[in-house]
C-alpha positions as CSV (number, residue, x, y, z in Angstrom):
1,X,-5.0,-14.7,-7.2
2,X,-2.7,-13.5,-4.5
3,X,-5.7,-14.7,-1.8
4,X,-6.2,-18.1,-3.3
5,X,-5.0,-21.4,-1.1
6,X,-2.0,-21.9,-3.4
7,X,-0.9,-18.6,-3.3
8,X,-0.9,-18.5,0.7
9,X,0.5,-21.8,0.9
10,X,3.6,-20.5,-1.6
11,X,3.9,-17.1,0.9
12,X,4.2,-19.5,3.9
13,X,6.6,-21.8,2.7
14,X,10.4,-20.1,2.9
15,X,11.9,-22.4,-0.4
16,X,8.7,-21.3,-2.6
17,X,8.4,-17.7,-1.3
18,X,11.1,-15.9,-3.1
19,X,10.1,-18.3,-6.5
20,X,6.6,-17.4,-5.9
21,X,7.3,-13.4,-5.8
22,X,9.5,-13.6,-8.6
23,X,7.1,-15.4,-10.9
24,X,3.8,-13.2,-9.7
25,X,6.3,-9.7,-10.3
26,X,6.8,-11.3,-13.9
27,X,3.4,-11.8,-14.4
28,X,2.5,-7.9,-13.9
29,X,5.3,-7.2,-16.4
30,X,3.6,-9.5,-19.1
31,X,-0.1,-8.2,-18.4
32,X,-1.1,-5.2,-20.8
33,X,-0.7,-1.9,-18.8
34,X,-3.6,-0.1,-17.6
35,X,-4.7,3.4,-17.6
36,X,-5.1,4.2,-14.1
37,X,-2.5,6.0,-11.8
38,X,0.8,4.4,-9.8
39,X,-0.1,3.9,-6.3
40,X,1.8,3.8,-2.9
41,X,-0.2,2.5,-0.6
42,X,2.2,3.3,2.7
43,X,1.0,2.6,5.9
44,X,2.5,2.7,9.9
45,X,3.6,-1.2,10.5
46,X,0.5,-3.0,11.9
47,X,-1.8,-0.3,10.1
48,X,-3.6,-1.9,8.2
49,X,-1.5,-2.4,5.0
50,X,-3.8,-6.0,3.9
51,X,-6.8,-4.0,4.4
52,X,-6.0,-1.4,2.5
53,X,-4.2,-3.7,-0.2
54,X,-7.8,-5.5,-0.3
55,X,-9.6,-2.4,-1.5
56,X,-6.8,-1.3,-4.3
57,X,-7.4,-5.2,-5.2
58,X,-10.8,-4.8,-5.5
59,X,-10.7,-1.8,-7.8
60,X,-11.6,-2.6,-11.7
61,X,-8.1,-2.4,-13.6
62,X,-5.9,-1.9,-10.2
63,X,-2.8,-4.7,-9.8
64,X,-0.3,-5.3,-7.3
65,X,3.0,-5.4,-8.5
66,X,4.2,-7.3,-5.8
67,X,6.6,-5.0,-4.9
68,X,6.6,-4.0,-0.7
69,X,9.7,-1.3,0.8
70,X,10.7,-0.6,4.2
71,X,12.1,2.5,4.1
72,X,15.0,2.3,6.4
73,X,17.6,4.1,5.6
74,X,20.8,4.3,8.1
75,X,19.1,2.1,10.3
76,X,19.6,-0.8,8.1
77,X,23.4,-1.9,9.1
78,X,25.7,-0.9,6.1
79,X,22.8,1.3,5.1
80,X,22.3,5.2,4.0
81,X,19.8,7.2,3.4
82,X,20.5,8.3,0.2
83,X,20.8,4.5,-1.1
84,X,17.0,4.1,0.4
85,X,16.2,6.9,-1.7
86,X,17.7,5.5,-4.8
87,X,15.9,2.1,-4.3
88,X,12.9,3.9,-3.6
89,X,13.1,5.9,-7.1
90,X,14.3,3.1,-8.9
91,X,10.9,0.7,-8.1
92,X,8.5,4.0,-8.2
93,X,9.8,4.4,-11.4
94,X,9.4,0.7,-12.5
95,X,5.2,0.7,-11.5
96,X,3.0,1.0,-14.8
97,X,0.0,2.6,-15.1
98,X,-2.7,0.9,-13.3
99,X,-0.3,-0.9,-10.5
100,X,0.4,-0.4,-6.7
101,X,3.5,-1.0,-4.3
102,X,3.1,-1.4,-0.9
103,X,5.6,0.1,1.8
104,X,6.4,1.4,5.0
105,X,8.0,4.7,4.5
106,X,8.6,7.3,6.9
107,X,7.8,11.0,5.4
108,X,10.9,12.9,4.5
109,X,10.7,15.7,2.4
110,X,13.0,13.9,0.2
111,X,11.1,10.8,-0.4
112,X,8.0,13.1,-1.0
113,X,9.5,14.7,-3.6
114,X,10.3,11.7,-5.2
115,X,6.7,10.1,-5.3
116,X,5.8,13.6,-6.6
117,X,8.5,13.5,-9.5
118,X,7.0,10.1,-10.1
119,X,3.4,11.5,-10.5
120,X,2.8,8.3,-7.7
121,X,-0.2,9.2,-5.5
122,X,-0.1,8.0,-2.1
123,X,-2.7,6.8,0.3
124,X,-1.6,6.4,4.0
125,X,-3.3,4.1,6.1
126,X,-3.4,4.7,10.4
127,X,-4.7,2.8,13.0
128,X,-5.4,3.4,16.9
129,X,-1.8,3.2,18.2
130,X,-3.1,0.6,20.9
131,X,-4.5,-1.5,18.3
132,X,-0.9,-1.4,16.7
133,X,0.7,-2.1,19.9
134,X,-1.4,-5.2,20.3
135,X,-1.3,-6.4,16.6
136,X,2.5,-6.1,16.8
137,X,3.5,-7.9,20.3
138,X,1.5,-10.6,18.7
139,X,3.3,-10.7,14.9
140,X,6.5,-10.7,16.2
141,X,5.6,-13.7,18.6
142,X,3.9,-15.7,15.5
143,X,6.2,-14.5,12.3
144,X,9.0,-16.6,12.1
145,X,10.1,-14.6,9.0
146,X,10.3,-12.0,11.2
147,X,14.4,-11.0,12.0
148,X,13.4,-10.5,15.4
149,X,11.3,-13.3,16.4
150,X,14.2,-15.8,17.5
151,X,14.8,-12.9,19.8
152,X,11.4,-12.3,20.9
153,X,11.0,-15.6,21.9
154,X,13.8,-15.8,23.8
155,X,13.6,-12.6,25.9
156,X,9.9,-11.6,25.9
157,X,8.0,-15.0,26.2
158,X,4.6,-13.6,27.8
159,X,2.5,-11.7,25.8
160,X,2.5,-9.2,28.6
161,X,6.4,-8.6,28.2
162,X,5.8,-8.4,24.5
163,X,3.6,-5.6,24.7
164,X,5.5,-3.7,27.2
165,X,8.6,-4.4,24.9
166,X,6.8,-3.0,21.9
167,X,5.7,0.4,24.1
168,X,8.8,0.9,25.1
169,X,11.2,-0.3,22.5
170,X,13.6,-2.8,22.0
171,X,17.1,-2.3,21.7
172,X,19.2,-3.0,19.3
173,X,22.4,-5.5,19.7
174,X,25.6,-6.6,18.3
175,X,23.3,-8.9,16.2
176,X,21.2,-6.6,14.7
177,X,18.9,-4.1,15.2
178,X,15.5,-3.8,17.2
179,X,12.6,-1.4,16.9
180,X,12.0,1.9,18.5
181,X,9.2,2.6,20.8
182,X,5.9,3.6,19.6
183,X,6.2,7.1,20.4
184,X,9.2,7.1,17.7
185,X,7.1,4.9,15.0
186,X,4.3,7.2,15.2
187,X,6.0,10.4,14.9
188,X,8.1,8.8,11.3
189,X,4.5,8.9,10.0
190,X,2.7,11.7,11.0
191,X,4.2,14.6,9.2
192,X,2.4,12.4,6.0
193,X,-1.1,13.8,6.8
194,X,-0.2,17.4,6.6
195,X,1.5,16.5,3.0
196,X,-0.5,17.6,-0.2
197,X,-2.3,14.8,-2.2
198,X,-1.6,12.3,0.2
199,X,-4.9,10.4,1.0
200,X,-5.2,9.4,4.6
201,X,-7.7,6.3,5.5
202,X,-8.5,4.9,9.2
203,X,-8.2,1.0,9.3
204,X,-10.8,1.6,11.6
205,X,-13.2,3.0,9.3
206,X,-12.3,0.7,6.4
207,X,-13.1,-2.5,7.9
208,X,-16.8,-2.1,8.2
209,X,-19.1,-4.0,9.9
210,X,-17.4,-6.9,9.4
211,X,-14.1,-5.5,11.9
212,X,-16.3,-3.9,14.1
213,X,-16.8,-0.8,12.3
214,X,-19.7,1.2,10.1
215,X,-20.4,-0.4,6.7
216,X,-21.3,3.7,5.9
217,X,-18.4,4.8,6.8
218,X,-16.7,2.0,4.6
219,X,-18.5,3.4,1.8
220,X,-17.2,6.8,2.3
221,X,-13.5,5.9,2.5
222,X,-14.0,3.6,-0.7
223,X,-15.6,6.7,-2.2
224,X,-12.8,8.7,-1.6
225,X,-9.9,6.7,-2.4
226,X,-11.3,6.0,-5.7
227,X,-12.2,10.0,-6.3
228,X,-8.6,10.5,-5.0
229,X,-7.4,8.2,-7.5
230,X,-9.3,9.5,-10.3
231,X,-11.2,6.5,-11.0
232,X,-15.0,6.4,-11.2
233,X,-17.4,6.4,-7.4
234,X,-20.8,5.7,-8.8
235,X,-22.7,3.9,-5.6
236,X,-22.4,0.6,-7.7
237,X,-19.0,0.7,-7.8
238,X,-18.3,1.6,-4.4
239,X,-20.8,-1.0,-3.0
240,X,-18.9,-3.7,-5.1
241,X,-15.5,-2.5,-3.6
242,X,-16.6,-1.9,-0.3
243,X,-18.2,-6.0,0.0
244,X,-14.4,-7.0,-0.9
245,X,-12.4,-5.2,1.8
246,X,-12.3,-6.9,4.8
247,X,-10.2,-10.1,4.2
248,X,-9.5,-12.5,6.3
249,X,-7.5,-14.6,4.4
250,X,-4.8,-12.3,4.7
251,X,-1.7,-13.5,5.9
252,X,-1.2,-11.5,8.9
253,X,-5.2,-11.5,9.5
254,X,-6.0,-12.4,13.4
255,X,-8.8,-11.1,14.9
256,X,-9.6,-7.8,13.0
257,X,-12.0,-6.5,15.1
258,X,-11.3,-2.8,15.6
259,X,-11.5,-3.0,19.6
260,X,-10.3,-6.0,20.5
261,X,-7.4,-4.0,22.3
262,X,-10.0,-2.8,25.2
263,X,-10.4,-6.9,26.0
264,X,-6.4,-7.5,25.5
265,X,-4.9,-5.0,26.6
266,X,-3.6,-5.0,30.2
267,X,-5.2,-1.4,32.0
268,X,-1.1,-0.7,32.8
269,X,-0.6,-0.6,29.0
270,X,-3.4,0.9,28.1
271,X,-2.5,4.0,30.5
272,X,1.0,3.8,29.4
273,X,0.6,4.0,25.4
274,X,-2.2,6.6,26.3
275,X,0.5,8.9,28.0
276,X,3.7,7.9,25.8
277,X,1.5,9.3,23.1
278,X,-1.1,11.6,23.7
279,X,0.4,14.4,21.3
280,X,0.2,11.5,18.9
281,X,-3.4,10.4,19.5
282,X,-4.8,13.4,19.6
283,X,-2.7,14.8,15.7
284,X,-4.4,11.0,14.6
285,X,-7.7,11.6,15.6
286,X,-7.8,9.3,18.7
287,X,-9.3,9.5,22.0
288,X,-7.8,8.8,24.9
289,X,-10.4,7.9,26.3
């Protein structure tokens, strides 16, 4: 349903957009519940959140509830942290049994505790931070939903300025806000992996074959989410989920090839992300090298 030609042509149209995610949120209200878990499926911006939104998808009984929060607290202008948390409650609180929201949500102790009140599991998807860099120069250059694309398009016109833009930063303004370096995005998300019964995938590892990656090691992500989620893992099940992950008739989908940054990526910015954030490589799992 949400990957059919209607639905994308409804997500890409700005006047149909809000109609179309009102209509599909009531439609998960009307269906019977299920018996599964709630489900966050959080993930760093540019991490992989389709990909891993393709698997829950794929899973017998598993529904979006076409819910997504950014958790930003006070840097949303006029925003608070503790208004970000009630939001946050308030739509945990609203998923029935057998649905999922999507977000990206920094870890705060806070908000942990409120997924955990919620008896929500999480599963955290990461990517190789050069991959995000890359992914992210180019979805604020092509997103015109995006707040900061007028912006982008105005001051950082080459890609190369993009990316350097993304590394680095870019500062906010009178008109609104911009983004923080990667160094900062990264370290928002990393206290999440040492957090109990959170369930930490590599878009790397999910993509398969098919992105460049190991169809085995697809299988033994797939495996694990669904053990992690309770659900049954028998090799039939996980070969049918596993066939239905990569997507790329995802929205945001563009290349989705797991090292497409090593032909991209200028050597200057490879060097650069490499020694903004080697403490954060290396506490991800990433070389370096």
């Amino acid at each position: 349903m949400l990957t059919s030609k209607l639905a994308r042509r409804v997500r890409s149209n700005p006047r149909l957009r809000p109609i179309g995610i009102a209509g599909y949120r009531l439609y998960t209200r009307l269906r019977p519940a299920g018996t599964g878990p709630t489900v966050l499926a959080n993930s760093i911006p540019k991490a992989g959140t389709h990909v891993l939104m393709s698997l829950l998808d794929s899973v017998a009984g598993m529904r979006f509830a076409g819910t997504h929060f950014a958790y930003t607290g006070a840097d949303r202008p006029g925003g608070s942290n503790e208004q970000s948390l009630r939001e946050l409650r308030s739509l945990v609180r609203r998923l029935r049994p057998s649905q999922y929201m999507t977000g990206h949500i920094r870890h705060q102790p806070d908000i942990a505790a409120v997924l955990a009140e919620a008896g929500c599991r999480t599963i955290l998807s990461i990517r190789d931070p050069r991959a995000i860099v890359l992914s992210a120069a180019n979805y604020l250059h092509s997103n015109e939903r995006h707040p900061l694309h007028a912006r982008v398009l105005r001051e950082y016109p080459d890609l190369d300025d993009r990316i350097h833009a993304v590394v680095v930063g870019i500062p906010s303004t009178d008109d609104g806000p911009g983004i923080p370096g990667i160094t900062q995005r990264l370290d928002r998300y990393i206290p999440w992996l040492s957090e109990p019964g959170v369930c930490v995938v590599r878009y790397e590892d999910l993509v398969g074959s098919q992105g460049g990656g190991s169809d085995q090691q697809q299988r033994t992500v797939v495996s694990d989410v669904l053990r992690f989620l309770g659900l049954p893992a028998g090799d039939e099940e996980v070969g049918r989920v596993a066939g239905s992950v990569y997507s790329p008739k995802s929205a945001t989908f563009r290349r989705g090839q797991i090292d497409s940054w090593r032909q991209e990526l200028a050597p200057r910015h490879v060097e650069l992300v490499n020694d903004m954030c080697e403490q954060q490589m290396r506490r991800l799992g990433y070389s370096t090298i």
